[in-house]
mmCIF file of the N, C-alpha and C atoms, coordinates in Angstrom:
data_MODEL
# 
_entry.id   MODEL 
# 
loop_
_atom_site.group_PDB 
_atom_site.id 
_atom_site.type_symbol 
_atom_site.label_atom_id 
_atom_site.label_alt_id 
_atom_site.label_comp_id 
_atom_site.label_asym_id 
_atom_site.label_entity_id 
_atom_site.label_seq_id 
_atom_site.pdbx_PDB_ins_code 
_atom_site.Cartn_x 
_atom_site.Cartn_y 
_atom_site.Cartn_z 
_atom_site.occupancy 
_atom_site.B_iso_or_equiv 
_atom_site.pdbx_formal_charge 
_atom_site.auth_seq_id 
_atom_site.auth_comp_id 
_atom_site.auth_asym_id 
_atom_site.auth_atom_id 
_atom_site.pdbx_PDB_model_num 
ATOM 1   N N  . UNK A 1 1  ? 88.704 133.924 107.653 1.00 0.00 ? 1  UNK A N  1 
ATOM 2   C CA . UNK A 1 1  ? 87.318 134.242 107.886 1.00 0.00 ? 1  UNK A CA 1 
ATOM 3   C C  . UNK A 1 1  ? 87.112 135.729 107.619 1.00 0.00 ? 1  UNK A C  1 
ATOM 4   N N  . UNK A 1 2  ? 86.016 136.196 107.205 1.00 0.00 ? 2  UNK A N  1 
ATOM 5   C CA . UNK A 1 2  ? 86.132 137.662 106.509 1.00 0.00 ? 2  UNK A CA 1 
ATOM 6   C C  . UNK A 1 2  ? 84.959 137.876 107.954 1.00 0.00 ? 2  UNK A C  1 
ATOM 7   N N  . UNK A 1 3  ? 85.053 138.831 108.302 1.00 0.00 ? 3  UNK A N  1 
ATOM 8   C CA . UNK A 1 3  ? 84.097 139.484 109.633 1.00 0.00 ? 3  UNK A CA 1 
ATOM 9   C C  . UNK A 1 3  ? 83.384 140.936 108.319 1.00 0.00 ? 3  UNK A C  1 
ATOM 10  N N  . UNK A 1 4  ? 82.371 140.748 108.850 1.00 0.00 ? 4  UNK A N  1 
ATOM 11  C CA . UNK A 1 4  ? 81.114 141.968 108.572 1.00 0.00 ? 4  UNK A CA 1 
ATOM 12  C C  . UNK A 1 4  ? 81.420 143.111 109.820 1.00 0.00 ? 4  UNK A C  1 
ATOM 13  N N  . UNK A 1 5  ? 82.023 144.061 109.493 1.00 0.00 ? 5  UNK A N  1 
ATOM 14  C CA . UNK A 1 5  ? 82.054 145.592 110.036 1.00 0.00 ? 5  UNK A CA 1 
ATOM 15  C C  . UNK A 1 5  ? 80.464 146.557 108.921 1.00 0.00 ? 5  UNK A C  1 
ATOM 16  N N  . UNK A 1 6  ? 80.124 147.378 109.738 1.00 0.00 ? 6  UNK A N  1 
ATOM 17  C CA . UNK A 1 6  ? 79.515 147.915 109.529 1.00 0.00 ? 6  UNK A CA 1 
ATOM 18  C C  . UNK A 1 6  ? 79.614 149.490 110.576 1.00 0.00 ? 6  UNK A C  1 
ATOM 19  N N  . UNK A 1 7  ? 80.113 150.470 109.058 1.00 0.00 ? 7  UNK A N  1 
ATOM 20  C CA . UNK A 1 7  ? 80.246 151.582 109.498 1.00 0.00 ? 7  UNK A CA 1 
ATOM 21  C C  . UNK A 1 7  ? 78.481 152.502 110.713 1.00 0.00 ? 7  UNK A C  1 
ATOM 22  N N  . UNK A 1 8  ? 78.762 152.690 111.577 1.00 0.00 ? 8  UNK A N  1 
ATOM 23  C CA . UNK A 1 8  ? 77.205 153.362 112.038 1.00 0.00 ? 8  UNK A CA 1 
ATOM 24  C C  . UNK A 1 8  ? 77.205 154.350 111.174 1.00 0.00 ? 8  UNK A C  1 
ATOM 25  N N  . UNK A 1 9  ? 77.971 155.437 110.567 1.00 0.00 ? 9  UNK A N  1 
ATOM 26  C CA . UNK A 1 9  ? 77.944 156.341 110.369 1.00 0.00 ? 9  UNK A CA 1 
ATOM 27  C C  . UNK A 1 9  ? 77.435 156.359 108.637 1.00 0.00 ? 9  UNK A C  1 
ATOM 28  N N  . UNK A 1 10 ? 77.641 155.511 107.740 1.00 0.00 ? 10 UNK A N  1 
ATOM 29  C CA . UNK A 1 10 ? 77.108 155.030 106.591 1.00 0.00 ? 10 UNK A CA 1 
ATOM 30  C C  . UNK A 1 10 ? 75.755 154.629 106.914 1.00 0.00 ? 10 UNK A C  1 
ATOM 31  N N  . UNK A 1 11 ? 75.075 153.798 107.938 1.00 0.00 ? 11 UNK A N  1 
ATOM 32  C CA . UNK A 1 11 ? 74.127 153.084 107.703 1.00 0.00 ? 11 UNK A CA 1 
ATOM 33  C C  . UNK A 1 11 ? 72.702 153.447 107.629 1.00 0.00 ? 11 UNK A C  1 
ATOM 34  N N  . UNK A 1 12 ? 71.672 153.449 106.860 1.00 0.00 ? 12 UNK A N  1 
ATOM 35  C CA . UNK A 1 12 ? 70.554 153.932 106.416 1.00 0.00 ? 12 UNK A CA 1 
ATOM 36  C C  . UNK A 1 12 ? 69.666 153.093 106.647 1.00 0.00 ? 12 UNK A C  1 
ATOM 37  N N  . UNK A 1 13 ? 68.849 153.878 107.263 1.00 0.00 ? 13 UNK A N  1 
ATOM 38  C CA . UNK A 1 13 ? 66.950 152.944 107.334 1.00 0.00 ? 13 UNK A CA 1 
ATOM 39  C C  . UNK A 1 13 ? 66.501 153.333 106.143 1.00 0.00 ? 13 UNK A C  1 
ATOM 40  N N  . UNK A 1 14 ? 65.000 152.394 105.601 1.00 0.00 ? 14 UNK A N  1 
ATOM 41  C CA . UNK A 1 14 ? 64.503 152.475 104.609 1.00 0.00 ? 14 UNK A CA 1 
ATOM 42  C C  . UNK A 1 14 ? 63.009 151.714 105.675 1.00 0.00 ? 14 UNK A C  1 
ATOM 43  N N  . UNK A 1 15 ? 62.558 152.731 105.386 1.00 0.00 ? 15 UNK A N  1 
ATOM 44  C CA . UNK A 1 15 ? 61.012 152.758 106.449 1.00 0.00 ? 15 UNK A CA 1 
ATOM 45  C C  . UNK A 1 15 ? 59.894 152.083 105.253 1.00 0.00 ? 15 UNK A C  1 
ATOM 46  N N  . UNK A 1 16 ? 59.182 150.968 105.041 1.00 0.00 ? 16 UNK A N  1 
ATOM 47  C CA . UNK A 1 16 ? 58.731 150.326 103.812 1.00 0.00 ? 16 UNK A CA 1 
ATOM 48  C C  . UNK A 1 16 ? 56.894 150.337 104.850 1.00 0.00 ? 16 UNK A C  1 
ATOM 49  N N  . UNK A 1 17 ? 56.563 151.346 104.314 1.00 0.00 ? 17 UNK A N  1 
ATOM 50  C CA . UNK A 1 17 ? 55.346 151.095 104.937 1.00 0.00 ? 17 UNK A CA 1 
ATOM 51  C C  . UNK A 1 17 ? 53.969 150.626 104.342 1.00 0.00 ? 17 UNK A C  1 
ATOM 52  N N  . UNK A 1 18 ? 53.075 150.674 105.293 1.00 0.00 ? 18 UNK A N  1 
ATOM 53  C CA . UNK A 1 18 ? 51.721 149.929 104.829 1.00 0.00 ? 18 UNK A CA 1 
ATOM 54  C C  . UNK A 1 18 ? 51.019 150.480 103.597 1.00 0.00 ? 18 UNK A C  1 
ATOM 55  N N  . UNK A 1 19 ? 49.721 149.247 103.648 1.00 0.00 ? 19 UNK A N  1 
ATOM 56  C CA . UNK A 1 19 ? 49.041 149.946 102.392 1.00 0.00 ? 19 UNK A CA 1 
ATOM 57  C C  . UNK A 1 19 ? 47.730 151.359 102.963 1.00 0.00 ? 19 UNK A C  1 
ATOM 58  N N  . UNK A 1 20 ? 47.940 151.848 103.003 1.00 0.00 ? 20 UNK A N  1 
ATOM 59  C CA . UNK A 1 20 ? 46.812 153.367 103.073 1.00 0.00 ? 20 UNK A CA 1 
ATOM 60  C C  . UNK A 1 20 ? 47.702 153.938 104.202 1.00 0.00 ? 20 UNK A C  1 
ATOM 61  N N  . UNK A 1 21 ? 48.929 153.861 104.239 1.00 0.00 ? 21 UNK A N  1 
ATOM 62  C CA . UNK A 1 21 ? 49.764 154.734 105.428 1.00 0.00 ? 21 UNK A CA 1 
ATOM 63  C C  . UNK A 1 21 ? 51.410 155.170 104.770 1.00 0.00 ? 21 UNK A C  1 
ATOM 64  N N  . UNK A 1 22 ? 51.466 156.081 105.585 1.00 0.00 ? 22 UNK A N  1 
ATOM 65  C CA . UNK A 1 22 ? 52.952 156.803 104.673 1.00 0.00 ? 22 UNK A CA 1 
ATOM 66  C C  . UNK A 1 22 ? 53.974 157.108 105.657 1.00 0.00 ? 22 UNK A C  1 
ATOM 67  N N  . UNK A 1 23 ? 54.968 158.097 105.443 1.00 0.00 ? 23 UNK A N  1 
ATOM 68  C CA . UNK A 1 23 ? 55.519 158.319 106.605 1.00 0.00 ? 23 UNK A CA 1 
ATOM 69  C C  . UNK A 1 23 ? 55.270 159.060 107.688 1.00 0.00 ? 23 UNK A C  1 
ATOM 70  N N  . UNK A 1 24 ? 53.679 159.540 107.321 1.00 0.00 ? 24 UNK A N  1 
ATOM 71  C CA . UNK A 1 24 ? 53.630 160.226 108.607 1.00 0.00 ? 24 UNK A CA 1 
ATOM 72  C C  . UNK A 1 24 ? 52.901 159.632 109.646 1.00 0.00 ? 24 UNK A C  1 
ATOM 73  N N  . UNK A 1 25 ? 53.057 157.675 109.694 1.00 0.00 ? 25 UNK A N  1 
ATOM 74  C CA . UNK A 1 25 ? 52.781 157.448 111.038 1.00 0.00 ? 25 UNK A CA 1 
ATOM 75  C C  . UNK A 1 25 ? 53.870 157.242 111.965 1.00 0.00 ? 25 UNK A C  1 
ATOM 76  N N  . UNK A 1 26 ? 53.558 157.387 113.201 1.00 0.00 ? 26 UNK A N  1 
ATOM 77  C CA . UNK A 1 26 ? 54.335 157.667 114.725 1.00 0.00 ? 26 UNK A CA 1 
ATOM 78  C C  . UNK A 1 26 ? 55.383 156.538 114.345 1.00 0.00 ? 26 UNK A C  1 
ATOM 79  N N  . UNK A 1 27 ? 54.921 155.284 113.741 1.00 0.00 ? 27 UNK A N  1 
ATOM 80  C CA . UNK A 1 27 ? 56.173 154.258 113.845 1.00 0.00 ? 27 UNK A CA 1 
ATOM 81  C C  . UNK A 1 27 ? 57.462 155.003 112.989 1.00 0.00 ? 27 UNK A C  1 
ATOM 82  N N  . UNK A 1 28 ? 57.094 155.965 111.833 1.00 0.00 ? 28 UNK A N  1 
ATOM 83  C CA . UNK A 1 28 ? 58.340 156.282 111.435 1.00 0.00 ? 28 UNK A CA 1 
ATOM 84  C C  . UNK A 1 28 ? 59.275 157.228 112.125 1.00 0.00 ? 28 UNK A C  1 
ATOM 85  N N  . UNK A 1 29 ? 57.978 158.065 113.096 1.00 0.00 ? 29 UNK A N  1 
ATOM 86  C CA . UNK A 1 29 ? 58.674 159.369 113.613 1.00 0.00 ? 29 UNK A CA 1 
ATOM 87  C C  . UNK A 1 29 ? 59.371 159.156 114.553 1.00 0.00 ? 29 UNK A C  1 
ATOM 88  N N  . UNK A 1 30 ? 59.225 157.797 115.219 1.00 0.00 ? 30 UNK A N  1 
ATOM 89  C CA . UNK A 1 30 ? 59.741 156.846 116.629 1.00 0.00 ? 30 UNK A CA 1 
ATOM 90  C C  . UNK A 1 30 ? 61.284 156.412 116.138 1.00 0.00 ? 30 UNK A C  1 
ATOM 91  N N  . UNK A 1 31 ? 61.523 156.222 114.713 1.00 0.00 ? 31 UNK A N  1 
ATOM 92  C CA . UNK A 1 31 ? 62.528 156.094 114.198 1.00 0.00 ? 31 UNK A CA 1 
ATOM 93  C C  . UNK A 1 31 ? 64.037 156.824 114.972 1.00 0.00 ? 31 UNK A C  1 
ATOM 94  N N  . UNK A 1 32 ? 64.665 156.543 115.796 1.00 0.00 ? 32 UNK A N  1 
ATOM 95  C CA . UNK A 1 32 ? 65.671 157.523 116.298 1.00 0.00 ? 32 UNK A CA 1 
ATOM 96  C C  . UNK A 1 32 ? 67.113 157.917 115.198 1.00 0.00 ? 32 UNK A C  1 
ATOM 97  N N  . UNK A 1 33 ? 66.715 158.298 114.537 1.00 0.00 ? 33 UNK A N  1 
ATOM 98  C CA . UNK A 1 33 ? 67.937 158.364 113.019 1.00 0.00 ? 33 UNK A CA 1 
ATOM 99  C C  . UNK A 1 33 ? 67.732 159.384 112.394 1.00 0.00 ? 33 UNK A C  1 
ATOM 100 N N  . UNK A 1 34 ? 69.292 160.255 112.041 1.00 0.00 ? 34 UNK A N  1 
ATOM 101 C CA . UNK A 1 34 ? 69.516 161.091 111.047 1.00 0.00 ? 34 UNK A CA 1 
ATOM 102 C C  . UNK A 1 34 ? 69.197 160.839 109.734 1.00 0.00 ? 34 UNK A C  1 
ATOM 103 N N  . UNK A 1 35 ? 69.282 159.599 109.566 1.00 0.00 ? 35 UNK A N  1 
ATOM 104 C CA . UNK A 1 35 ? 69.442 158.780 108.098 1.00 0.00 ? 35 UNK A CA 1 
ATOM 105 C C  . UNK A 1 35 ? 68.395 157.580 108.111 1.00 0.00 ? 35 UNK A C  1 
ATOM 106 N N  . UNK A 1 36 ? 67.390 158.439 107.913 1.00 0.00 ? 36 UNK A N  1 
ATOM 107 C CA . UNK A 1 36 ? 66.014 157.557 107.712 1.00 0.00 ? 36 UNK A CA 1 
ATOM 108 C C  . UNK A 1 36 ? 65.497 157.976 106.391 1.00 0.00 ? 36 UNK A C  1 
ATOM 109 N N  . UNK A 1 37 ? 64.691 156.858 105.764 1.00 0.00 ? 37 UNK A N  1 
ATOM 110 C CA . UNK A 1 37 ? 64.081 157.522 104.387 1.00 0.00 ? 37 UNK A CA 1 
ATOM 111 C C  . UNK A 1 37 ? 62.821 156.488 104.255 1.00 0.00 ? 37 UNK A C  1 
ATOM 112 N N  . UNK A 1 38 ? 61.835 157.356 103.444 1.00 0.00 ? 38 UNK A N  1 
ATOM 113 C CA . UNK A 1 38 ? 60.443 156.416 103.251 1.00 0.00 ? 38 UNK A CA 1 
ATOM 114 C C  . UNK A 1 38 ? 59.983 157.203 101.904 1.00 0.00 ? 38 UNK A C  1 
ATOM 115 N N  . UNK A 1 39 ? 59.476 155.853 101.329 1.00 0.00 ? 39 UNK A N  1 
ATOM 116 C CA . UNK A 1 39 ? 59.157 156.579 99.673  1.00 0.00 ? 39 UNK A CA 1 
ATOM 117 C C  . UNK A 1 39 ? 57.605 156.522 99.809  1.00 0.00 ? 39 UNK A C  1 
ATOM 118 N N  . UNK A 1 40 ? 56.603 157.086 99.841  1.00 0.00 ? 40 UNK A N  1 
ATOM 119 C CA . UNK A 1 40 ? 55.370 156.980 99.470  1.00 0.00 ? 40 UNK A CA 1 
ATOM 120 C C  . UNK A 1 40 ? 54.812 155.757 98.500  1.00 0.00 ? 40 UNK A C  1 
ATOM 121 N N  . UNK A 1 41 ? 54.912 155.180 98.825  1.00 0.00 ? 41 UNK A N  1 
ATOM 122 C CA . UNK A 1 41 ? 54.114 154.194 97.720  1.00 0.00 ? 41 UNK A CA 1 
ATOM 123 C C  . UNK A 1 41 ? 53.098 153.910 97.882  1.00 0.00 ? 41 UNK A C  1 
ATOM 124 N N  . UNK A 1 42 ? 51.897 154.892 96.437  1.00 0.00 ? 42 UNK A N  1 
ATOM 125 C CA . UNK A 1 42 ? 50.594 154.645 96.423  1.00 0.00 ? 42 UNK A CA 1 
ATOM 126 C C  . UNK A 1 42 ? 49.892 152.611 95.501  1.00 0.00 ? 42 UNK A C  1 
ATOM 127 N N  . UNK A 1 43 ? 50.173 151.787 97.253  1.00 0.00 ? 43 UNK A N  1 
ATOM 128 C CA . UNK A 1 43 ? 49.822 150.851 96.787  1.00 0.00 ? 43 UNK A CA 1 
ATOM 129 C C  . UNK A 1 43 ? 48.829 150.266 95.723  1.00 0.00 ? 43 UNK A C  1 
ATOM 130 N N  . UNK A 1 44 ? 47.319 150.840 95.654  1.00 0.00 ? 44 UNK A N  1 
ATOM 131 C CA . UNK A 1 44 ? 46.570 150.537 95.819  1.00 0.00 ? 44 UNK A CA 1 
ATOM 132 C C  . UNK A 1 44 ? 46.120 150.626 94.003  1.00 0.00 ? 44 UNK A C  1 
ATOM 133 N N  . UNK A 1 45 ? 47.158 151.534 93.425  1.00 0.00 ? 45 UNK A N  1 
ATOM 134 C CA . UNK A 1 45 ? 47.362 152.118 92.188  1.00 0.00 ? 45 UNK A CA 1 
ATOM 135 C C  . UNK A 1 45 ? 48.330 151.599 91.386  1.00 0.00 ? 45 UNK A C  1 
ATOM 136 N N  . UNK A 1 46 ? 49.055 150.328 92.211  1.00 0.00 ? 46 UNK A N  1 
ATOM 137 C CA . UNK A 1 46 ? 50.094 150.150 91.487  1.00 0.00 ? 46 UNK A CA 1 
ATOM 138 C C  . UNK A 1 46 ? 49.735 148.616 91.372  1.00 0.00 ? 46 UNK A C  1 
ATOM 139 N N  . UNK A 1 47 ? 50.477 147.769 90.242  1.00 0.00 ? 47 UNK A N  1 
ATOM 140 C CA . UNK A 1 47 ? 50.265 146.734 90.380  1.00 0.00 ? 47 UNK A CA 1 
ATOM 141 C C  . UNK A 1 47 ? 51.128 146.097 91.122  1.00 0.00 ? 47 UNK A C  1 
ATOM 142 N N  . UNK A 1 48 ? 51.365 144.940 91.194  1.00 0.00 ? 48 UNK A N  1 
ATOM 143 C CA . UNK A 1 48 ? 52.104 143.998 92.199  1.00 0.00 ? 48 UNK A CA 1 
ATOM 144 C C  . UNK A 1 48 ? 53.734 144.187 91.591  1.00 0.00 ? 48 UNK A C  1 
ATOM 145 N N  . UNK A 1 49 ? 53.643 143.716 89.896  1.00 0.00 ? 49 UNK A N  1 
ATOM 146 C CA . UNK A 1 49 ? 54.983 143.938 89.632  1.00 0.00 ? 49 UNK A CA 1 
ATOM 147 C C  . UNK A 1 49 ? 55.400 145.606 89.508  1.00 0.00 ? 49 UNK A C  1 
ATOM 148 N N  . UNK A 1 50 ? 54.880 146.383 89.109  1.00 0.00 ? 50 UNK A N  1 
ATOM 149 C CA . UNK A 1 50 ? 55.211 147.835 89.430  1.00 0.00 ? 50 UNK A CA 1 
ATOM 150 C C  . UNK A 1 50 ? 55.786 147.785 90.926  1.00 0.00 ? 50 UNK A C  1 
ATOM 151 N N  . UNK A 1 51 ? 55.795 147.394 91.752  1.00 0.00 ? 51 UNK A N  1 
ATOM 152 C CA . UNK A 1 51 ? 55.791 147.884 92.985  1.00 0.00 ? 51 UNK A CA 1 
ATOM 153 C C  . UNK A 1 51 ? 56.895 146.681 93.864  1.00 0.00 ? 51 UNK A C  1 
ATOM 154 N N  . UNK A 1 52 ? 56.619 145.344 93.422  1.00 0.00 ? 52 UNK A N  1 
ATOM 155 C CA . UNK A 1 52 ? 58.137 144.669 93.374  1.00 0.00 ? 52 UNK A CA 1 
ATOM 156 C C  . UNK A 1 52 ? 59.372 145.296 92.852  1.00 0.00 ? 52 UNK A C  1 
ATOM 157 N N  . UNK A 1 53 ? 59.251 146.005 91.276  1.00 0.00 ? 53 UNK A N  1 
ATOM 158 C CA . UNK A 1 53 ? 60.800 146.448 90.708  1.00 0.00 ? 53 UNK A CA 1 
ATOM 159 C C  . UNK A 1 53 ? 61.321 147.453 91.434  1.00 0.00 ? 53 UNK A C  1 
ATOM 160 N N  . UNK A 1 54 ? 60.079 148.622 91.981  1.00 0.00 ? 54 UNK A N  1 
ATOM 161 C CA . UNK A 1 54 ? 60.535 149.757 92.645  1.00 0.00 ? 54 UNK A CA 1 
ATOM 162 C C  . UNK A 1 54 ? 61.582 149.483 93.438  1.00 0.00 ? 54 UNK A C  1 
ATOM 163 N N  . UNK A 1 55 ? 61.178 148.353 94.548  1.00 0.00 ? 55 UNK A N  1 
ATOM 164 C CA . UNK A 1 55 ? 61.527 147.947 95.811  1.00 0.00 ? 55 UNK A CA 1 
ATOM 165 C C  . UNK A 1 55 ? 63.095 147.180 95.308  1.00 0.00 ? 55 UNK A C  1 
ATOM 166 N N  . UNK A 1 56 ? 62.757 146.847 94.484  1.00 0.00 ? 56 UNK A N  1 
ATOM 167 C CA . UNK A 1 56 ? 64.394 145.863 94.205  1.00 0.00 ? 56 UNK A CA 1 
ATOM 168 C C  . UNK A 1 56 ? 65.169 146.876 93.813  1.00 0.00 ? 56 UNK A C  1 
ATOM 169 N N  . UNK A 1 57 ? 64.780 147.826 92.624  1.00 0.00 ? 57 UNK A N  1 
ATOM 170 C CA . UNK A 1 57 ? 65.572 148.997 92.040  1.00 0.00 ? 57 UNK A CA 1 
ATOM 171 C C  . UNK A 1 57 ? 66.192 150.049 93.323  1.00 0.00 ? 57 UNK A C  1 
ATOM 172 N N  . UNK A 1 58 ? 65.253 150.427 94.190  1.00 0.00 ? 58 UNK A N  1 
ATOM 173 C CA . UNK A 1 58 ? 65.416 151.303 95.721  1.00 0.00 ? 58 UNK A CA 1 
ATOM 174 C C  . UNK A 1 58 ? 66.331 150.625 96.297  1.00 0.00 ? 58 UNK A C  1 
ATOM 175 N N  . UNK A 1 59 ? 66.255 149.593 96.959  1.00 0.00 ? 59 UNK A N  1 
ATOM 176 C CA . UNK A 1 59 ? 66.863 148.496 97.535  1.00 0.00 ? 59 UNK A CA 1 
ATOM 177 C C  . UNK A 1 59 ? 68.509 148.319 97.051  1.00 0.00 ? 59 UNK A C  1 
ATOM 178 N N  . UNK A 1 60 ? 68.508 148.459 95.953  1.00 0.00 ? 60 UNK A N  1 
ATOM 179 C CA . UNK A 1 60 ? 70.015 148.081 94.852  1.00 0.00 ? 60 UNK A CA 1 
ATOM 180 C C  . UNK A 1 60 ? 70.745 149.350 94.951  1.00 0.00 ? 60 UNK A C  1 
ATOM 181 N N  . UNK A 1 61 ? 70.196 150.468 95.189  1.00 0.00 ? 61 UNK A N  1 
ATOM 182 C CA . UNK A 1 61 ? 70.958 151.206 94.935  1.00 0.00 ? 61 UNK A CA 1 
ATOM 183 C C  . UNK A 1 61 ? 71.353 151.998 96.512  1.00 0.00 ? 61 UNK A C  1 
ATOM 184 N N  . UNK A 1 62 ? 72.778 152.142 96.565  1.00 0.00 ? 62 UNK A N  1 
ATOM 185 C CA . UNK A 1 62 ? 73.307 153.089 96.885  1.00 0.00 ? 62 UNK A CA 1 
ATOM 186 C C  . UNK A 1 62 ? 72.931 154.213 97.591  1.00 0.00 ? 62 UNK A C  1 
# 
């Protein structure tokens, strides 16, 4: 049986927020983490698939 370890010290939030809000609402700042990150994404400008690949491309990487 292979067990899932997960280093704390590797592990990263990725804060995916709303449409007309960014990271500067309280839910991100409530975040208790060194290793938090949030990308701005101007929804409203982007199309649906623009903004799916981001998320898979962000997501995939490292």
């Amino acid at each position: 049986m292979n067990a899932i370890t997960m280093n704390i010290d590797q592990s990263k939030i990725l804060f995916l927020h709303g449409l007309d809000s960014s990271k500067e609402s309280t839910k991100f700042h409530a975040i208790d983490s060194a290793k938090k990150y949030c990308i701005d994404v101007d929804y409203r400008n982007l199309n649906y698939a623009t903004v799916a690949e981001f998320y898979k491309n962000a997501l995939s990487t490292n």
